[in-house]
N, C-alpha and C positions, 0 to 999 in steps of 0.2 A: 435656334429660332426657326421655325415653319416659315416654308417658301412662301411668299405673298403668291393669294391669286389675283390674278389680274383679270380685270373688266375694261381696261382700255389696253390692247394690244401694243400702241403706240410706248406704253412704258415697258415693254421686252426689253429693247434693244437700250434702256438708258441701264436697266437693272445689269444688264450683263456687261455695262460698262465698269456700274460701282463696284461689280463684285471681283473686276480684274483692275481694278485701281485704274483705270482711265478718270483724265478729267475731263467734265461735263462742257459740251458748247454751249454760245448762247442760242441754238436751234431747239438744242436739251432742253435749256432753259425754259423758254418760251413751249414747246410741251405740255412742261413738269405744270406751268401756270394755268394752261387751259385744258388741265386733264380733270376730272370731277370724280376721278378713282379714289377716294379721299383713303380709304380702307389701303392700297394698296402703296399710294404712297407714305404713308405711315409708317408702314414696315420696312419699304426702302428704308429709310429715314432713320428709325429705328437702329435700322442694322447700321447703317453706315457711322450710327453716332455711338451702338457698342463698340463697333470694330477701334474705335478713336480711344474711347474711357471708360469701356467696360459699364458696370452698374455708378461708376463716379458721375454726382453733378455737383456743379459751381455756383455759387450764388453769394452777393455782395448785401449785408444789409445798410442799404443803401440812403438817407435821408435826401430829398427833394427842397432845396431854399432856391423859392424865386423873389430876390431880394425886392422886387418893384414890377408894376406892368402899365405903369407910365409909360408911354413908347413915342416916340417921333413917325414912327411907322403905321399904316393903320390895313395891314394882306387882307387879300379878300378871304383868306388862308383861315384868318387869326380871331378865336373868340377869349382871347388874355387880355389883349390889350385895351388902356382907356385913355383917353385925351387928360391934361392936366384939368381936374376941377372936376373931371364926371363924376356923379356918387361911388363908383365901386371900385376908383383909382386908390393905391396903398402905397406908401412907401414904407418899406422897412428899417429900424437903425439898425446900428452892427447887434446892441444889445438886445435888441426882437431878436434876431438871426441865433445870435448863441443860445437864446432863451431854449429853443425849435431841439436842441441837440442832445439827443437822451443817450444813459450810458448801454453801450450795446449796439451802439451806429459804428460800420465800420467805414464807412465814404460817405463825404458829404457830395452832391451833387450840388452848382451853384448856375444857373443859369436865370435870364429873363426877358426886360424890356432893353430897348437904345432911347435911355432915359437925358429926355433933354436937358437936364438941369444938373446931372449929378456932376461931382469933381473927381478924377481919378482916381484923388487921395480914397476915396471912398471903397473904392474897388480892390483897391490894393492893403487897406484897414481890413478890410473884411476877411479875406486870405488869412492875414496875419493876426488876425484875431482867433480865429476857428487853431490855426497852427497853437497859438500859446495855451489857448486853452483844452485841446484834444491834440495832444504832442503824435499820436500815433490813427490818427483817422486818416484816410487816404481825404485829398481835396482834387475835384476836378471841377474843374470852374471855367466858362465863359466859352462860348461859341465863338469858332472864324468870325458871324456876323459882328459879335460882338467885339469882338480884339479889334473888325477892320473899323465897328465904330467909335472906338479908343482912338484910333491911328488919327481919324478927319476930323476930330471933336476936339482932342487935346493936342493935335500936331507933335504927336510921340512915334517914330521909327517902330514897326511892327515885332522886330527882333528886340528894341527896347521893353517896350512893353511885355514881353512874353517874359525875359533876362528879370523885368524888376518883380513878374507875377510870382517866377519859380524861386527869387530870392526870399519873397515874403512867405513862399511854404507850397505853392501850388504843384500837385505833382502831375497832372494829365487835364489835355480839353476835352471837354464831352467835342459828341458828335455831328452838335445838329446845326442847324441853319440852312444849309445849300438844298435841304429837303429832297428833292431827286434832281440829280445830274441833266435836265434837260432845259433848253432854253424856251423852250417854246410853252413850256408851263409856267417856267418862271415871270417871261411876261405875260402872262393870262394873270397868274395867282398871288404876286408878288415882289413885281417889278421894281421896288426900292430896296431887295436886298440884293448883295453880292449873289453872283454869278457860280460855276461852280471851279472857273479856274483860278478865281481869288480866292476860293475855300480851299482849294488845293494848295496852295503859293503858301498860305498863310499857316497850313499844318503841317509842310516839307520845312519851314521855319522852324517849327516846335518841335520837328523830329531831328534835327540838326541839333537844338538845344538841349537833347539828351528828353524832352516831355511828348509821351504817348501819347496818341489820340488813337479815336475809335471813328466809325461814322454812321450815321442815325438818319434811316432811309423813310418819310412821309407819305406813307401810303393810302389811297384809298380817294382817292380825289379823279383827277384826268388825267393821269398819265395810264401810259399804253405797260403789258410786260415789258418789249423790248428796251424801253426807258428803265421800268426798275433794274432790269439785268444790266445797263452801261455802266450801274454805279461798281458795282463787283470791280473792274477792271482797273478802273483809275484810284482804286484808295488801297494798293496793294501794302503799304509800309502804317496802315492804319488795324490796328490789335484785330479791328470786327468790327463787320457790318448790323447796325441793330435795326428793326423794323420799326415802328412807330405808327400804330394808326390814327387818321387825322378826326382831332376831337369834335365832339358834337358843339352845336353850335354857332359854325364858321359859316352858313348858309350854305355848304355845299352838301347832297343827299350821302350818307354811308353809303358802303358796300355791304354787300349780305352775308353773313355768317357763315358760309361756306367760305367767300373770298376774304374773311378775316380770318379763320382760322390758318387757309392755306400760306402764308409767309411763314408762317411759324413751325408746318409740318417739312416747307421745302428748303429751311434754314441748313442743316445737315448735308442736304444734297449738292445744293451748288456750289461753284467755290468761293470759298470764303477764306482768307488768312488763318482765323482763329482756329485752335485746337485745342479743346479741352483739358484739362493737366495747366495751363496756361494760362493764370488770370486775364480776363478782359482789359484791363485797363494798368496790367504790369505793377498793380498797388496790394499792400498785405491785406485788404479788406476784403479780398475773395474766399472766401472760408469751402474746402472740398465738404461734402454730403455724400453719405451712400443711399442710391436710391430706393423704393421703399419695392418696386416693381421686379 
């Protein structure tokens, strides 16, 4: 691979880290974010994610069921959710949900609302539905915020709930709800969810109970770099960190195209748990690709 040239000097001294196996600080970090070498961070990037898997990529084909966006919650975050009764409020039955599942899906993803109404049984039918009828699709289903709104809803022991999910077929939790590790956004943005050290408590539970998780970083709103880099640190026993940029809609302005792009080019760089070779989510539904480059 041809040396990257550099336009911001500032990235010398990270490249000669990546190329003697040094791991990156959050100083790096912070940088790698407000550097606009987009060119040259690439080829870092690049290199650092041959050196891992060569021309191999990884890719899950993945189906998306958001069973309901009913929600008790209303972020200032959130352009999903709707009150009971609004015109664009949906619920799902389990038989909608199977309907959605074509052959050739290798995971289903199940995530949604903190639906007031619904009964557990429901949550845990569902699992066990997708399981009977797709014996071999990976299932990751239900967010920390989710599980902790099972815990105060049904007055169910959070390690229960997880014990009776993976019994009915669940193999891993997605990542998301705690959106970024900071408090100060969380009460700006979204102050009725958990926290990020119940998001934490509640995935050291599911790693104990033998069920991976990943964690799913909400970008693009008020937080600072130094906030997106805190999450790095604390979710070290979670597969990977995924970016997420925050959907249009939510009354908050995007970021520019440049700053969307860059999570994506400095995913490789920083440290991250994941190693390719290594499904994401620990499930057969990761199918390896050689790349076309």
């Amino acid at each position: 691979m041809m040396e990257p040239i550099f336009r911001d000097p500032r990235l010398i001294p990270i490249w000669e880290k990546l190329q003697t196996g040094c791991r990156l600080n959050p100083a790096d970090g912070v940088t790698l974010f407000a550097s606009t070498d987009l060119l040259a961070l690439g080829k870092m990037a690049r290199w650092v994610k041959y050196e891992k898997s060569g021309d191999g990529v990884y890719y899950a084909l993945n189906l998306k069921i958001e069973p309901s966006n009913i929600c008790r919650l209303h972020c200032k975050i959130c352009a999903f959710s709707r009150r009971p009764g609004e015109a664009e409020g949906y619920d799902l039955s389990i038989e909608e949900a199977l309907s959605r599942i074509s052959p050739g899906i290798r995971e289903v993803h199940i995530t949604g609302s903190l639906h007031p109404g619904r009964p557990f049984s429901y949550y845990l039918d569902l699992v066990a539905a997708i399981r009977k009828a797709h014996p071999s699709v990976g299932i990751k289903a239900y967010t920390a915020v989710e599980i902790d709104h099972f815990r105060k809803a049904f007055r169910i022991p959070v390690r229960e709930i997880l014990g009776r999910l993976k019994e009915a077929g669940l193999d891993s939790l997605p990542g998301g709800g705690a959106e970024v590790f900071s408090e100060r956004i969380r009460r700006r943005l979204f102050p009725g969810k958990i926290g990020h050290k119940r998001w934490l408590a509640i995935h050291r539970t599911a790693h104990r109970l033998g069920i991976p998780t990943n964690a799913t970083m909400l970008y693009g709103h008020l937080e600072t770099y130094e906030e997106r880099l805190g999450q790095f640190p604390r979710t070290p026993r979670c597969s990977t960190v995924i970016w997420k940029l925050m959907k249009s809609g939510s009354g908050i302005s995007w970021p520019s195209g440049i700053s969307r792009m860059r999570p994506g080019v400095l995913s490789p760089l920083y440290p991250c748990p994941f190693n390719p070779g290594q499904p994401e989510s620990g499930l057969p539904g990761e199918v390896p690709r050689r790349s076309m480059t």
